[in-house]
C-alpha positions as MATLAB code, in Angstrom:
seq = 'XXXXXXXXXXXXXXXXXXXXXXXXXXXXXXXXXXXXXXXXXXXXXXXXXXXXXXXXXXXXXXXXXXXXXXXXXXXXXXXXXXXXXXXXXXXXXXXXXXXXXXXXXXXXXXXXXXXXXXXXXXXXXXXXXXXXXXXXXXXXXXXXXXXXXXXXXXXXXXXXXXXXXXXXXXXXXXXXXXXXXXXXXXXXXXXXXXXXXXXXXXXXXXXXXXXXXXXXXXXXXXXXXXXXXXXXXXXXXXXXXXXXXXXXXXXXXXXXXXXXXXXXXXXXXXXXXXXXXXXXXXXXXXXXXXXXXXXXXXXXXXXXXXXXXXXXXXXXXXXXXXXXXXXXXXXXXXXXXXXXXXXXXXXXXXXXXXXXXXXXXXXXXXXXXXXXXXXXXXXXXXXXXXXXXXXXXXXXXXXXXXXXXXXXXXXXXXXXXXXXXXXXXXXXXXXXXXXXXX';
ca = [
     -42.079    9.034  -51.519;
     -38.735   10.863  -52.028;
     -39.060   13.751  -49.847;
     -36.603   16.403  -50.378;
     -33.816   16.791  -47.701;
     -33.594   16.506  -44.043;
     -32.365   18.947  -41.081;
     -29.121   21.150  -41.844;
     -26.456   19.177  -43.709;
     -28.066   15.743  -42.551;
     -28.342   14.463  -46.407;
     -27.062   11.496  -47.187;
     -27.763   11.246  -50.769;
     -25.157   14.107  -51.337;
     -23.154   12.942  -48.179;
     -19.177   13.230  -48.217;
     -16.596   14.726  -46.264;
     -17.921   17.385  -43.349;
     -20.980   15.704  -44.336;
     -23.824   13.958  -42.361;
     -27.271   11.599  -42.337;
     -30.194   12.101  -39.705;
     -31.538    9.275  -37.999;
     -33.150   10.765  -35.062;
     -36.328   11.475  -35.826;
     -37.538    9.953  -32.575;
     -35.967   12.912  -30.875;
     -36.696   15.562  -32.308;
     -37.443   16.787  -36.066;
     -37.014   19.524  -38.689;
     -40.119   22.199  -39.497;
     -41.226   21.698  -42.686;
     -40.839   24.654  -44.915;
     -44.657   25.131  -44.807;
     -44.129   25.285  -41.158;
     -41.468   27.537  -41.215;
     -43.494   29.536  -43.538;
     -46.971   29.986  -41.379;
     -44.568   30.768  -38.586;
     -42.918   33.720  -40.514;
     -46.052   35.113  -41.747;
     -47.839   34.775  -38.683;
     -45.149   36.724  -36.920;
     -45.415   39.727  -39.412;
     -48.859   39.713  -39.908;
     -50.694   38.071  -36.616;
     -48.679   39.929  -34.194;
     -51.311   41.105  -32.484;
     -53.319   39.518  -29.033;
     -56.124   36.882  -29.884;
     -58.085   38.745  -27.505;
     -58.257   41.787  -29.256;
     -60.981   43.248  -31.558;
     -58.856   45.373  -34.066;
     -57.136   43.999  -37.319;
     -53.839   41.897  -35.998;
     -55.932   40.622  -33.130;
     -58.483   38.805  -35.433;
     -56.274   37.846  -37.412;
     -54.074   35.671  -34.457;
     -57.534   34.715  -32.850;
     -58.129   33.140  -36.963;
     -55.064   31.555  -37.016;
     -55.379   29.763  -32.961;
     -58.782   28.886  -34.335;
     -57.533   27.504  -37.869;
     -54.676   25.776  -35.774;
     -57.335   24.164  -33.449;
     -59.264   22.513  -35.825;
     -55.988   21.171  -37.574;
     -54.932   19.225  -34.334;
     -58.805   18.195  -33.585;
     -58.825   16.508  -37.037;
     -55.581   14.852  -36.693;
     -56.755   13.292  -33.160;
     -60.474   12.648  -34.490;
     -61.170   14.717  -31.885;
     -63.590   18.395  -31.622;
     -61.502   21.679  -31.704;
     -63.317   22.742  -28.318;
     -61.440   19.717  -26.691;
     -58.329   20.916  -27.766;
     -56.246   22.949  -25.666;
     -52.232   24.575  -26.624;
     -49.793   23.888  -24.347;
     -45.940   24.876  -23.928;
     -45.356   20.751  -25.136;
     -45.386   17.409  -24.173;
     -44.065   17.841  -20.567;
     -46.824   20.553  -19.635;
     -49.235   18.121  -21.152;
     -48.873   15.626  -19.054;
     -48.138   17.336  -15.825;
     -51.458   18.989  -16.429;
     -53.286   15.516  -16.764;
     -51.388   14.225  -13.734;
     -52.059   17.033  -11.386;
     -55.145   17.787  -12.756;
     -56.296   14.388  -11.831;
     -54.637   14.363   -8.238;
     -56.963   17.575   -7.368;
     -60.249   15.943   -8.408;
     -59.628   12.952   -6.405;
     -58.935   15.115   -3.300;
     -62.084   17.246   -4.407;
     -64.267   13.731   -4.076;
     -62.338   13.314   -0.819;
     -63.931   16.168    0.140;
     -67.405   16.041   -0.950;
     -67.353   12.645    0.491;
     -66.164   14.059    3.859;
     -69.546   16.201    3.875;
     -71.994   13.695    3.164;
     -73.227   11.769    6.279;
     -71.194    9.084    7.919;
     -73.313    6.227    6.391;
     -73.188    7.446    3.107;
     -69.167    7.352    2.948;
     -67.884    4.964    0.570;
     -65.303    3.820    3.602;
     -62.995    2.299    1.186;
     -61.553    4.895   -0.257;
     -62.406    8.190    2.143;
     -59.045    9.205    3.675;
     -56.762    7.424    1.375;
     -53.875    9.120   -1.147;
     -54.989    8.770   -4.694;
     -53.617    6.021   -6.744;
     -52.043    5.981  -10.350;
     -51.243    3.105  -12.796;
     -48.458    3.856  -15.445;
     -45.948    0.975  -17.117;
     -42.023    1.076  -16.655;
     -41.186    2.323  -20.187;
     -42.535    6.107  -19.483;
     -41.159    9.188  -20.835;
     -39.725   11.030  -17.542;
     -42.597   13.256  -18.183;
     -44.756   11.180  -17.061;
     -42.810    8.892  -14.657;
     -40.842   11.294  -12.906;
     -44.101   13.636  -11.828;
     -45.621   10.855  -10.975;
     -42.104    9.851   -8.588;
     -42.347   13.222   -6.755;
     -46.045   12.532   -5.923;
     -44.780    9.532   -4.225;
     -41.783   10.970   -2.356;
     -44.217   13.656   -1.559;
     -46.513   11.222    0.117;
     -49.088   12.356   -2.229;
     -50.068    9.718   -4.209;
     -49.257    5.919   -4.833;
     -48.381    4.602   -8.046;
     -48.472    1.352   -9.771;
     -45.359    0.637  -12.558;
     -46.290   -2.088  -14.375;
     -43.805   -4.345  -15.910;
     -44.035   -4.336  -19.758;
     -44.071   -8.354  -21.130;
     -41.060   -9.628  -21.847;
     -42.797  -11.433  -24.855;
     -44.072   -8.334  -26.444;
     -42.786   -5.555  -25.157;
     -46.370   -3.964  -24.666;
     -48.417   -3.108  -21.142;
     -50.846   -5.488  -21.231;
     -54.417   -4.852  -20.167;
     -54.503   -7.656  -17.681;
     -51.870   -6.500  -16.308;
     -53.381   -2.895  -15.869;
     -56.308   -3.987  -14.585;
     -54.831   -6.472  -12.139;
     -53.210   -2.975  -10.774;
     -56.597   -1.702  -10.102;
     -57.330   -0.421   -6.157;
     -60.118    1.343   -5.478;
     -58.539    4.447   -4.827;
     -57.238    4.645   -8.592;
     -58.277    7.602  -10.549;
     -55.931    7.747  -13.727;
     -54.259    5.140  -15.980;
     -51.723    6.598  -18.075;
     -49.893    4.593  -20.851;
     -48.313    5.649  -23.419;
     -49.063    5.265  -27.256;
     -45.997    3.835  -28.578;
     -42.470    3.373  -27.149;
     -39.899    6.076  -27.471;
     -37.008    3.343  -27.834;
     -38.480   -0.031  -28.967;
     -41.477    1.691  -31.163;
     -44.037   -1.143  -29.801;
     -47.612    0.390  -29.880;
     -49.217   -0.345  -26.360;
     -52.869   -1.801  -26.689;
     -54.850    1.649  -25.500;
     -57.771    0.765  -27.296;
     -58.578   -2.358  -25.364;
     -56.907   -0.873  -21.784;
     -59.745    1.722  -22.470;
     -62.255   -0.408  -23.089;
     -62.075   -2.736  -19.901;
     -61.479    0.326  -17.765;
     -64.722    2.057  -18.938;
     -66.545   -1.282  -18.314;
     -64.958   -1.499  -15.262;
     -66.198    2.038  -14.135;
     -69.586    1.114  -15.153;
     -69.299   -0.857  -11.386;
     -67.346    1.225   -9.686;
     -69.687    4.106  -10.024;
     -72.572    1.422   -8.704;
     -70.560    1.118   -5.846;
     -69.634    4.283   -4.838;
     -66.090    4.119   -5.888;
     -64.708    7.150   -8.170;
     -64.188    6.257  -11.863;
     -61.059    6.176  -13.372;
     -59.571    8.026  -16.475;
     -57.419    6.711  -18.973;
     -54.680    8.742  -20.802;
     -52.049    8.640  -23.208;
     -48.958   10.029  -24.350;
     -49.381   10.059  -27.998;
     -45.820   11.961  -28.956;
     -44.318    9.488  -30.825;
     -47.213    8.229  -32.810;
     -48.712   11.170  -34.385;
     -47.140   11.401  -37.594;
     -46.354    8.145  -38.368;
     -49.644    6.448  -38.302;
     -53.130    7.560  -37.494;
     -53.924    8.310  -34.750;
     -58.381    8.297  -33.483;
     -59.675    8.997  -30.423;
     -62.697    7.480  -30.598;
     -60.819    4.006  -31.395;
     -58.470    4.875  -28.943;
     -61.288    5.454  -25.981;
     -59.038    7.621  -24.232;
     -60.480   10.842  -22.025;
     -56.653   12.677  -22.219;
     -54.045   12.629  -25.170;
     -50.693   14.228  -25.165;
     -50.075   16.207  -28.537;
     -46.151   17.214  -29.320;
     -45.173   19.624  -32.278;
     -41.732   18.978  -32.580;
     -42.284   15.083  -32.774;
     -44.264   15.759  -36.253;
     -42.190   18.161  -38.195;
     -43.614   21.287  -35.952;
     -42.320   23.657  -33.606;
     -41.782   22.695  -29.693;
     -44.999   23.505  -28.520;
     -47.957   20.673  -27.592;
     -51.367   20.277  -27.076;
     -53.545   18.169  -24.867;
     -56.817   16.411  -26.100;
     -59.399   16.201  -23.582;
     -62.649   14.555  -24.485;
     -65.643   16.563  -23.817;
     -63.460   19.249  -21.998;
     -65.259   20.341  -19.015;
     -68.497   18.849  -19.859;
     -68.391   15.248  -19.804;
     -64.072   15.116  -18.823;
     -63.179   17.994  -16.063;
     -59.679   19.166  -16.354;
     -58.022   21.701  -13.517;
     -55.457   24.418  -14.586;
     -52.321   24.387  -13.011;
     -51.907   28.123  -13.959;
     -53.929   30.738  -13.393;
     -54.104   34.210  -15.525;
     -56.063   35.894  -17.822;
     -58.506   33.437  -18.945;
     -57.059   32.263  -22.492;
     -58.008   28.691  -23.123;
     -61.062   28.465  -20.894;
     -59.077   28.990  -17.967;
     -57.908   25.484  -18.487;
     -54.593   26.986  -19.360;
     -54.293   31.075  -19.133;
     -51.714   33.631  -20.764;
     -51.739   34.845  -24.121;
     -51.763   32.429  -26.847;
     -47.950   32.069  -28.950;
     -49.589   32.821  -32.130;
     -46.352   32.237  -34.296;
     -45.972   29.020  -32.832;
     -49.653   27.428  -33.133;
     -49.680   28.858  -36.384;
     -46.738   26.383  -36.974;
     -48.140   23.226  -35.139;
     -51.837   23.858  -36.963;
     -49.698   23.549  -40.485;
     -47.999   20.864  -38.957;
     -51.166   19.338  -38.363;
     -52.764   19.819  -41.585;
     -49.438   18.125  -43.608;
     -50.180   15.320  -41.438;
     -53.726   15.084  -41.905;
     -53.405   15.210  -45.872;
     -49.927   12.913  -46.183;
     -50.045   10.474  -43.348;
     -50.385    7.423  -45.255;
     -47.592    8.581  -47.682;
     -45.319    9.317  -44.580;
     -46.122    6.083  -42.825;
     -45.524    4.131  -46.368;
     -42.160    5.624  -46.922;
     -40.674    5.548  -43.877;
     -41.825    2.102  -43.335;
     -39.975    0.787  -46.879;
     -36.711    2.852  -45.598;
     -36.617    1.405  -42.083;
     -37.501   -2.710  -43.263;
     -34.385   -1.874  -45.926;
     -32.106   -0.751  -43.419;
     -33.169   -3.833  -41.074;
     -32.323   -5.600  -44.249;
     -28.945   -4.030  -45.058;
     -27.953   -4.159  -41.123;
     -28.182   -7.956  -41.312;
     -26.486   -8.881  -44.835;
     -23.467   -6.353  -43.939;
     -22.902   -7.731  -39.651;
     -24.535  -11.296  -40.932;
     -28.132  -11.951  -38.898;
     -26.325  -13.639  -36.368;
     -24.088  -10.532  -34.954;
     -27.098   -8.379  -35.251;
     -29.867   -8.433  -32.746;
     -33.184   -6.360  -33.275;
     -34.330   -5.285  -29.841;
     -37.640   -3.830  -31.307;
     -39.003   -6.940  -33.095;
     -41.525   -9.027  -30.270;
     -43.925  -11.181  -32.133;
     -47.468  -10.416  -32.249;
     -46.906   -6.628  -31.713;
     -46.860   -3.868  -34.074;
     -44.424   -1.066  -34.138;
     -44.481    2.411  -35.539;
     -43.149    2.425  -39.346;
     -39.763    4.603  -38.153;
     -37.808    2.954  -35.428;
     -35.088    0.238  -35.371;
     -33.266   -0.487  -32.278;
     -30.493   -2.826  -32.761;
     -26.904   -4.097  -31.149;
     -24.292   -5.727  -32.874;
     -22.747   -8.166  -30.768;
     -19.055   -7.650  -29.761;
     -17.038   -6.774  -26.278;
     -15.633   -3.301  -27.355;
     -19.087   -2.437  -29.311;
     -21.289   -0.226  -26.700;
     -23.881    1.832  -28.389;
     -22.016    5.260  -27.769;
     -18.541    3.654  -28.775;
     -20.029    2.418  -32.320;
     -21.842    5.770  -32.858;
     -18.899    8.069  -31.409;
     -16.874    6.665  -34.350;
     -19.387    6.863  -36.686;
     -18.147    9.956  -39.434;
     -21.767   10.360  -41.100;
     -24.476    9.279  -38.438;
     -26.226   11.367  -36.206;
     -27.996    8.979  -33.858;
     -28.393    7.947  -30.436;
     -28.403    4.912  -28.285;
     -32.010    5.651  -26.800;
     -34.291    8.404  -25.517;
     -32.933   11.913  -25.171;
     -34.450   12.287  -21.666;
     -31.846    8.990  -20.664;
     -28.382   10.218  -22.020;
     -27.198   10.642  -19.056;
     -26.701    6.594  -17.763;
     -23.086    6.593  -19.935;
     -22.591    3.030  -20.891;
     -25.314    1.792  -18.954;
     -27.727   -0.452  -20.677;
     -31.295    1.801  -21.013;
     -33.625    0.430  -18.804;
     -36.546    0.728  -21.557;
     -35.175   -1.979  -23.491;
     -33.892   -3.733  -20.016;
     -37.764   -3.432  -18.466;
     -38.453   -5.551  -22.288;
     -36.466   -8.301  -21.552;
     -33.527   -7.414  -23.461;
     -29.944   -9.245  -21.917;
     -27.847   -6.251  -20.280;
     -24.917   -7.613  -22.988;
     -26.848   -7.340  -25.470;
     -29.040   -3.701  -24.173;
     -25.705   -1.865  -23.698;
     -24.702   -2.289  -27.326;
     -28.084   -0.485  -28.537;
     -28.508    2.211  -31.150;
     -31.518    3.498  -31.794;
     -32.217    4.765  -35.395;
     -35.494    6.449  -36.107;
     -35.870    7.422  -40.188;
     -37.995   10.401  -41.321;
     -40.044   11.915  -44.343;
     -37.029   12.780  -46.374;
     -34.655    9.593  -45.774;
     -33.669    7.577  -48.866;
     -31.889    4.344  -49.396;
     -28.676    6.435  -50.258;
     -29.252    7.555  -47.092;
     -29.051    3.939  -45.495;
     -26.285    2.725  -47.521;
     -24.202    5.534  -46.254;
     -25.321    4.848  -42.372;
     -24.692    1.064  -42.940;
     -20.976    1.557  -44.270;
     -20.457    4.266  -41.727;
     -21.255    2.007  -39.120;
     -19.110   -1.232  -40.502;
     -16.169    0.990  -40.872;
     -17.136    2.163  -36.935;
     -17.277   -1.550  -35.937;
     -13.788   -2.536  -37.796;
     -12.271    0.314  -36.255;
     -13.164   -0.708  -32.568;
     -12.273   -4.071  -32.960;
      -8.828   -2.831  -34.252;
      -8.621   -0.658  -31.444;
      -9.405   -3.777  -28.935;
      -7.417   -6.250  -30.053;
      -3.652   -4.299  -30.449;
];
């Protein structure tokens, strides 16, 4: 698949002087014209409140509707246990604090049944969360107020060092009995490594099975699925998971998200953390942004019809720049921080250094003329020259970590597009070592 062009003037086929090529898909990507389009239209002619019974009115409540079962098919999930959000972040700090207040509301139901009856082990006792160390701040830096708070206890645990994954025994050995959500996410931001949900769901649910027998609260499992959607499919029913971050922007939408909640309010409860005029169940009030869920339900339905293309294409473009990166630098200066043996990684991301004194990520990509790229996650740009402490918690040497650069290829990226990027970045490297040695 040659898909046409990429965001602005990031083309590299055509690329020259002024010009530039795109490889940060990870961070954040382009509507689609179709996208663009259904939010236009739905701005001119769905202007109107879902809520209301006359002409524009219906017409937004079709669209949230139409939009709904989009995102429910992507996720293999029901359009009743989909809910829109602002994005990602609001996603998950509604999981988070959502499941804080039902474990104080069993604290309380168990403070009203008779003395005897009181599961003692956990009556009295903060509520307990298990998460890895390569989070999105989204998740891990709620979850580090609740703890400064004196709110809640959390569990990091490390990712392997052998495969860069959070490994279910590991999860599991985190267990306490006052844990009531696991949250891990989908696949890594930086490194691309898909985390083993499917089987971390599976033992907890078999594991609640005897907690429930014994009194104890059962425990919920969620994921932050931003990365992944898009580049591979994505099932909640393989998955097992009760909660699943949705983000627009991460899957050629606009920036608004979703959260998946299986069996919302019947068999998984979810609290709001706003309260208004009702929209969404009450799970999450104020009026619906039609324009926008318009553009995330078209969004949805490109991915639904064209994920297998997407994931095909963008998988051939990032295995030839992996090749191309190790014939120009030689294998031997080039290091591949996302390969771990045994795990699989989405189709998109390479995360490589190229070894050298003078050659820190943000040096190499500051001289770069073409690339737009980054050493890491958006949410971490702030550390300067430190090393990121995703590919740090994976085992990867600090010398080696603080010469990163992440580059994440998209729909519309082409080989030209590589062989631009790959000279760009040889002529960035020559240039620094010039620089070092006079």
């Amino acid at each position: 698949m040659e898909a046409p062009g990429g965001p602005g003037e990031a083309r590299g086929a055509a690329a020259g002087p002024g010009r530039s090529v795109y490889l940060d898909y990870n961070a954040t990507t382009p509507p689609e014209p179709e996208v663009v389009e259904a939010v236009t239209e739905a701005l001119r002619e769905a202007w109107g409140n879902p809520s209301s019974a006359y002409p524009a009115g219906r017409k937004a409540k079709d669209i949230v509707n139409a939009a709904r079962a989009n995102l429910a098919k992507m996720v293999g999930g029901k359009p009743q246990d989909i809910i829109f959000t602002s994005g990602g972040t609001e996603a998950n700090n509604l999981v988070i604090h959502s499941t804080m207040r039902l474990f104080e509301e069993s604290q309380r139901a168990e403070g009203d049944r008779p003395a005897e009856q009181q599961p003692g082990l956990v009556f009295g006792l903060k509520p307990h969360f298990i998460t890895c160390t390569v989070e999105h701040d989204s998740i891990r830096l709620p979850l580090e107020h609740l703890v400064r708070e004196g709110m809640a206890d959390v569990t990091f645990v490390p990712v392997s060092q052998l495969n860069g994954q959070a490994e279910a025994d590991d999860v599991l050995a985190a267990v306490r009995p006052t844990t009531c959500l696991v949250t891990i996410m989908l696949a890594n931001n930086e490194t691309g490594i898909i985390m083993p949900i499917p089987e971390i769901s599976r033992r907890i649910k078999a594991l609640n099975q005897t907690r429930v027998a014994s009194g104890l609260p059962g425990i919920l499992v969620h994921t932050d699925a931003a990365q992944a959607l898009g580049k591979r499919r994505v099932d909640v029913q393989d998955l097992g998971v009760d909660y699943l971050t949705i983000v627009g922007h991460k899957f050629y939408g606009p920036r608004i998200g979703a959260l998946y909640v299986r069996g919302l309010g019947v068999v998984t409860p979810l609290r709001p953390m706003l309260f208004g005029g009702g929209q969404e169940w009450n799970f999450r009030p104020g009026t619906e942004n039609t324009p926008m869920i318009a553009g995330l339900g078209k969004a949805a339905e490109l991915v639904n019809k064209n994920c297998e293309t997407y994931e095909k294409h963008m998988k051939k473009i990032r295995d030839y720049l992996e090749e191309r990166l190790q014939t120009v630098f030689e294998k031997k200066r080039i290091h591949l921080n996302s390969l771990f043996p045994g795990s699989e990684r989405l189709s998109n991301t390479c995360n490589f250094s190229i070894s050298g004194p003078h050659l820190q990520g943000r040096a190499v990509l500051a001289h770069c003329r073409m690339l737009l790229a980054s050493v890491g996650s958006a949410c971490h740009s702030d550390h300067g020259d430190q090393p990121s402490p995703i590919l740090l918690s994976c085992g990867i040497p600090p010398e080696v970590a603080r010469n990163a650069v992440r580059l994440s290829v998209g729909r519309s990226t082409t080989k030209e597009d590589v062989d631009l990027v790959v000279e760009d970045l040889r002529q960035a490297v020559i240039q620094l070592e010039k620089s070092s040695a006079s």
